[in-house]
MIZA-356339 format. One record per residue (C-alpha): residue in one letter; z, y, x. Coordinates in pm, whole numbers, plus 50000, padded with zeros to 5 digits. Layout:
N
AZYX ...
REM end
This chain:
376
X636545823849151 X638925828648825 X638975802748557 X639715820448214 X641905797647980 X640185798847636 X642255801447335 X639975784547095 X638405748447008 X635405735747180 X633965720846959 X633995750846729 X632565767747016 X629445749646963 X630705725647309 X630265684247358 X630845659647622 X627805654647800 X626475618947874 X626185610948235 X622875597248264 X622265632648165 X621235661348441 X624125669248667 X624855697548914 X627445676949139 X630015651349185 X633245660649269 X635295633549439 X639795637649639 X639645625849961 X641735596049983 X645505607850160 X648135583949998 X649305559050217 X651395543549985 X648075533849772 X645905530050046 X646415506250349 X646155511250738 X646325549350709 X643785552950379 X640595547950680 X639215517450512 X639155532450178 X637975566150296 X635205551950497 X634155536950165 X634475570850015 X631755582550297 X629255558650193 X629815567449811 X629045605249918 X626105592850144 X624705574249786 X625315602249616 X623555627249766 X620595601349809 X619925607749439 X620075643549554 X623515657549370 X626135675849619 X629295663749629 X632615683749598 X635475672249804 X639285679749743 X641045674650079 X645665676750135 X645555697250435 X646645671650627 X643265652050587 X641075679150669 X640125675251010 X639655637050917 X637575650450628 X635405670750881 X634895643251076 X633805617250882 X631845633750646 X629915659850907 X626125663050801 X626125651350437 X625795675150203 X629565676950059 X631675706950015 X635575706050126 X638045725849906 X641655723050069 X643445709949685 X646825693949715 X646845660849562 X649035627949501 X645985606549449 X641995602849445 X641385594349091 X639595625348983 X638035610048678 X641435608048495 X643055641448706 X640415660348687 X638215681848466 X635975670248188 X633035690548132 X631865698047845 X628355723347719 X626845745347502 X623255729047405 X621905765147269 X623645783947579 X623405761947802 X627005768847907 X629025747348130 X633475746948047 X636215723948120 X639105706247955 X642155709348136 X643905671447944 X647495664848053 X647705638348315 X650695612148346 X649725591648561 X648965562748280 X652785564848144 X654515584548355 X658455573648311 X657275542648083 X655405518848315 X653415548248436 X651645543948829 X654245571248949 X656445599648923 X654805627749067 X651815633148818 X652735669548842 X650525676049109 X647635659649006 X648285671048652 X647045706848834 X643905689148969 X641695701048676 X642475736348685 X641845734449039 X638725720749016 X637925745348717 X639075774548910 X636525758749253 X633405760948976 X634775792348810 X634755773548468 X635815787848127 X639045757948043 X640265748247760 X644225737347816 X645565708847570 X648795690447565 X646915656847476 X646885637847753 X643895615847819 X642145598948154 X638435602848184 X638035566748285 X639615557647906 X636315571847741 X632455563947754 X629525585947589 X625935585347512 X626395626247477 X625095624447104 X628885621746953 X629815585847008 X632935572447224 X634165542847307 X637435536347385 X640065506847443 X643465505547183 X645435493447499 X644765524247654 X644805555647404 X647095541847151 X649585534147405 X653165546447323 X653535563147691 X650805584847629 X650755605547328 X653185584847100 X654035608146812 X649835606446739 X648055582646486 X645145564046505 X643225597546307 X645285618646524 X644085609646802 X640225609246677 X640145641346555 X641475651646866 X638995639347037 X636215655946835 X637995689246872 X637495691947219 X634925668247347 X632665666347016 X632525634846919 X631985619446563 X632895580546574 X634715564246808 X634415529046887 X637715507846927 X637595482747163 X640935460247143 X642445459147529 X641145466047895 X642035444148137 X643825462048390 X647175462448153 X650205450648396 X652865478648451 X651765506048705 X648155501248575 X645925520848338 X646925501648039 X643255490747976 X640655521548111 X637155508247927 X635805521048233 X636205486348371 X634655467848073 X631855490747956 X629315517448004 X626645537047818 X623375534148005 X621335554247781 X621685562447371 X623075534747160 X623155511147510 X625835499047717 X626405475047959 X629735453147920 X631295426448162 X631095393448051 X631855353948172 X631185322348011 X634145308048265 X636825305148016 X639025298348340 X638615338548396 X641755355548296 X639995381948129 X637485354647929 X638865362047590 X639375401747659 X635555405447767 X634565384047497 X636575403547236 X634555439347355 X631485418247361 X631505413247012 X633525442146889 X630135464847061 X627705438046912 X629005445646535 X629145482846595 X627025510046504 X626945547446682 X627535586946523 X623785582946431 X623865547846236 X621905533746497 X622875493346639 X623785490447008 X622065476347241 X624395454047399 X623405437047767 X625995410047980 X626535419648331 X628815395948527 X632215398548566 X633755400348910 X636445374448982 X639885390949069 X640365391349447 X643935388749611 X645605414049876 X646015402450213 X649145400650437 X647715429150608 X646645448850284 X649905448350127 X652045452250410 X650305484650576 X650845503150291 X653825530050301 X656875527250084 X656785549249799 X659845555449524 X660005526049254 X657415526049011 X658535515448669 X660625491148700 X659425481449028 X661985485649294 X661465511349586 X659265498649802 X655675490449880 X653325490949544 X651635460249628 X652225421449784 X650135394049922 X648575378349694 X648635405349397 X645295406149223 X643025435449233 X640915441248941 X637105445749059 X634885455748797 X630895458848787 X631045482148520 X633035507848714 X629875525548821 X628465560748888 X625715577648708 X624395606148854 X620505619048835 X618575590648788 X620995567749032 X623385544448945 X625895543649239 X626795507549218 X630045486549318 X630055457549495 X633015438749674 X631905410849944 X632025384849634 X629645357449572 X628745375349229 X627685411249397 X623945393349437 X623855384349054 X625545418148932 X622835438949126 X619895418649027 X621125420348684 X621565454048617 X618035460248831 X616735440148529 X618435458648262 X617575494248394 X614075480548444 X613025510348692 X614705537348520 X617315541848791 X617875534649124 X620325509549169 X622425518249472 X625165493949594 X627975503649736 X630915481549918 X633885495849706 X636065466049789 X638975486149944 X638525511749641 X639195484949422 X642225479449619 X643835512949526 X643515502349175 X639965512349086 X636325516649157 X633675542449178 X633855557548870 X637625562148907 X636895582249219 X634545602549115 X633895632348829 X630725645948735 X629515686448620 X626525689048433 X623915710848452 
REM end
């Protein structure tokens, strides 16, 4: 299929960013290949990937799957008889939310396109993740060119997993993150706003101060792991009364900030507390089966990670997809709590479906960083 590169604005095209507890067609997803971010040969994480597709397609959406050659007969093999697509698509990484396409659609077409962002792998050069965002940086023209998309190409970069929308022209997004010198530093505040209307329609955008996963080679702060819209002028946010929590202060900061703020139609959010997952540390064995990869930052050459480094677990790092919400948990003694709390919250309205995403969250993310959703 061809992907035509469009020479005009979305959203004078009459295009906006879909919500994702709105109707969707499938869930694209990279298999997991790099064994410098994954440990023991990327099986643990992409056995975790298998039971995200086997959720997935339990609230009946198909599932796309970008495979490096070199994973495809492991591909094959894991993931025979679900109902998951392989495209063969080159790839550094598996974070498809932030390399991949964000779709975007006409309301009186009903018209499906793509934005095509720049990628940098969260900083490239300046405490970026890594030096070879080039080839993921093609990821959503592949992916475009795999749904035979109309794309829109910009030179803004942006991650998917930095934004959250009710679909009705209201974002929210963390200053860590977007205003961040290493992304697009010769843009203001309004720069960067307008921007964002231009090509994913929205009207306000809600500021949230700082993420939490900020230390060099991170995301700088995706609100992915704070927040999410669960329906129009609602989100879910982590919080903890444990001021011993080294995020206390930052989930109490977005707490507020979303308490005190209003959405593109004047209307309150509704604001509701799920827990927040206590850091967990790498193993000996996690940290040392990992391959060597060049210096990141300032990091020396080496492996990325070392016992006892932190990974950043995050309940609100969750899938929506067609009624479902394609839940993380981690082998913690808060995964009970966090599913029967957002069970109450939803209150029937989806189908809460947990998901062990522990060595995910390892790699430096969770579901929603994995995966990347095209609306019907």
């Amino acid at each position: 299929m061809s992907s035509h590169l469009m020479d005009t604005l979305p959203e004078k095209d009459g295009f906006r960013m879909p919500a994702e507890f709105e109707p969707q067609r499938a869930v694209w997803m990279i298999f997991a290949s790099n064994g410098a971010t994954w440990h023991n040969g990327c099986v643990p994480a992409q056995r975790a990937q298998v039971e995200m597709v086997k959720a997935i397609n339990a609230a009946g959406t198909p599932v796309c799957m970008g495979v490096s050659k070199s994973m495809w007969f492991q591909a094959e093999y894991l993931l025979k008889g679900l109902d998951v697509t392989l495209y063969e698509m080159t790839s550094d990484d598996n974070w498809i939310r932030d390399t991949g396409a964000i779709c975007i659609k006409n309301d009186k077409t009903g018209e499906v396109r793509g934005v095509d962002f720049r990628f940098n792998a969260y900083g490239g050069e300046h405490h970026g993740a890594s030096m070879l965002y080039a080839i993921d940086d093609m990821i959503a023209r592949k992916m475009l060119q795999a749904e035979g998309l109309k794309r829109y190409r910009t030179t803004f970069i942006l991650e998917g997993g930095s934004i959250t929308t009710d679909g009705e022209g209201t974002v929210i997004v963390t200053e860590s993150c977007l205003l961040n010198k290493n992304r697009n530093y010769e843009y203001s505040k309004k720069d960067i706003e307008n921007t964002l209307k231009d090509y994913l329609g929205f009207d306000k955008v809600i500021w949230l101060k700082s993420g939490v996963d900020v230390d060099e080679g991170e995301t700088d702060g995706h609100v992915d792991d704070v927040c999410a819209y669960i329906g129009p002028a609602e989100v879910v946010t982590c919080y903890t009364e444990d001021k011993a929590n080294i995020y206390y202060k930052i989930f109490k900061d977005c707490y507020e900030t979303l308490c005190q703020s209003t959405d593109a139609k004047g209307r309150p959010l509704k604001v509701h507390k799920i827990p927040a997952a206590a850091p967990f540390a790498f193993t000996r064995e996690e940290a040392d089966n990992l391959l060597a990869t060049q210096g990141i930052g300032k990091e020396p050459d080496g492996h990325w990670r070392e016992e006892g480094e932190l990974a950043v677990p995050s309940y609100a790092n969750f899938l929506i997809t067609n009624g479902s919400i394609i839940f993380p948990v981690y082998g913690l003694d808060t995964d009970e709590e966090a599913v029967a709390r957002m069970e109450e919250i939803v209150d029937g309205r989806y189908v809460i479906r947990p998901v062990n995403a522990h060595n995910i969250a390892l790699g430096g993310g969770s579901i929603h960083c994995t995966t990347q959703q095209v609306p019907k």
